[in-house]
C-alpha positions as CSV (number, residue, x, y, z in Angstrom):
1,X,-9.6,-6.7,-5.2
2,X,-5.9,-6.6,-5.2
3,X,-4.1,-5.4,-2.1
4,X,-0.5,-3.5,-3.0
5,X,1.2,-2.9,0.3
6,X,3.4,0.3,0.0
7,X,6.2,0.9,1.9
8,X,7.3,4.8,0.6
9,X,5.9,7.2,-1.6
10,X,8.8,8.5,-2.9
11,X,12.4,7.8,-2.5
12,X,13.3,11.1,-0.5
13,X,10.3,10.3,2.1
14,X,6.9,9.2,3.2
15,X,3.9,11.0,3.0
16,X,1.1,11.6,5.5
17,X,-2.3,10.9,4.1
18,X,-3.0,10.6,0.0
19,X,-5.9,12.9,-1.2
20,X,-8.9,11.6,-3.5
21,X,-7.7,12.3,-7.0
22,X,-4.1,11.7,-6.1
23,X,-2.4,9.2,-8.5
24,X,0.1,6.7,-6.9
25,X,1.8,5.0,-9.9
26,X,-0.9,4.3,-12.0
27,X,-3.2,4.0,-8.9
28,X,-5.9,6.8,-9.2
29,X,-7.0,7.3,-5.3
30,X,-10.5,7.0,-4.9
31,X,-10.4,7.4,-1.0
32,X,-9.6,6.6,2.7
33,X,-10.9,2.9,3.6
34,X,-9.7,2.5,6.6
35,X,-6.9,4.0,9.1
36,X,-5.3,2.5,12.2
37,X,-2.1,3.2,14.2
38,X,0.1,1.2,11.8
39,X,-1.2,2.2,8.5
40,X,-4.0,3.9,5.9
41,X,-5.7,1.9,3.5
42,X,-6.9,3.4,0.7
43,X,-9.7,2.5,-1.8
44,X,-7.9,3.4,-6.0
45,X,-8.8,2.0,-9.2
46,X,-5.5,0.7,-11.6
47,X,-6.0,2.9,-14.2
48,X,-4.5,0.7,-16.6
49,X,-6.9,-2.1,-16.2
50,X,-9.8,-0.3,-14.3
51,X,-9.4,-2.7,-11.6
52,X,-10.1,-1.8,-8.2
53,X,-7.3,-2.1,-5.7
54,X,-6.9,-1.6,-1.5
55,X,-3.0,0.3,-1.1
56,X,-1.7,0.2,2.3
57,X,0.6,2.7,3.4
58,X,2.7,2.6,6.9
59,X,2.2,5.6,8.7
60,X,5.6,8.1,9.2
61,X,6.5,6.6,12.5
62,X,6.2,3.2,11.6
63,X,8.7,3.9,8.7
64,X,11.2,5.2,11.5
65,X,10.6,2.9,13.7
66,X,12.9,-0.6,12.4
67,X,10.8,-3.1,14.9
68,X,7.6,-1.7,13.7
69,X,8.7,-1.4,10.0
70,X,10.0,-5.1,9.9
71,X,6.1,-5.6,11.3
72,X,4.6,-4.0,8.3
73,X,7.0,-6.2,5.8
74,X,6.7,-9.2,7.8
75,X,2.6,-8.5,7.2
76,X,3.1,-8.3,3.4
77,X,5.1,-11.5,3.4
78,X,2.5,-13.5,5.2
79,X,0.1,-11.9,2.6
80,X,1.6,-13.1,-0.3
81,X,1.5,-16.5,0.8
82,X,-2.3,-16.9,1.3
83,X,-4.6,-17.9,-1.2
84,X,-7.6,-17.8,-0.5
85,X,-10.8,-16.4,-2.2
86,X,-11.8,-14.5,1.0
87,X,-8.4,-13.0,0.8
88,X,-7.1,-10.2,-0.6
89,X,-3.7,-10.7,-3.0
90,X,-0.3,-9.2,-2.2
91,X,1.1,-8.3,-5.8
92,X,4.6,-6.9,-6.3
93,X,5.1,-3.4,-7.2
94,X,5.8,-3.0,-11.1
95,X,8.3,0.2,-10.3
96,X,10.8,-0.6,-7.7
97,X,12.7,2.3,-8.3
98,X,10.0,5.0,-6.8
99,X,8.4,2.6,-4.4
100,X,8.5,-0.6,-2.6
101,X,5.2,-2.8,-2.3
């Protein structure tokens, strides 16, 4: 599974929680995997490829918050390092203009 780590759903904000059905990109939400105070992680297929995929978004206050943002980057930083089959991979975001992965 791939993990995308995404930092803002749009360039004019952040969004609250993504809906099954929802499309990020060309990430077709499937649904919620997991939540926690920092983040959601959702469960999407890349409808390109038909691959399934784990996207992490930061919660609204951690996107305000420049200690706790800096967290969630440093996170995804660390991720792309590891390489390890019991790891998930940290891949780049295709479209940096609408969001940052």
């Amino acid at each position: 599974m791939q993990s995308l780590c995404v930092e803002s759903y749009s360039q004019s904000g952040s969004i609250d929680e993504l809906q099954i059905g929802h499309q990020l990109d060309h990430f077709l939400i499937e649904s919620l995997a997991a939540k926690s105070g920092m983040a959601s992680i959702y469960r999407a297929i890349d409808v390109r490829s038909g691959q399934m995929v784990a996207i992490k978004v930061p919660r609204f206050e951690v996107e305000v918050d420049p200690l706790l943002f800096d967290r969630f980057k440093r996170e995804e930083q660390i991720g792309r390092k590891l390489n390890h089959p019991g790891v998930v991979k940290v891949f780049d975001n295709e479209n940096p203009a609408a969001f940052t992965w």
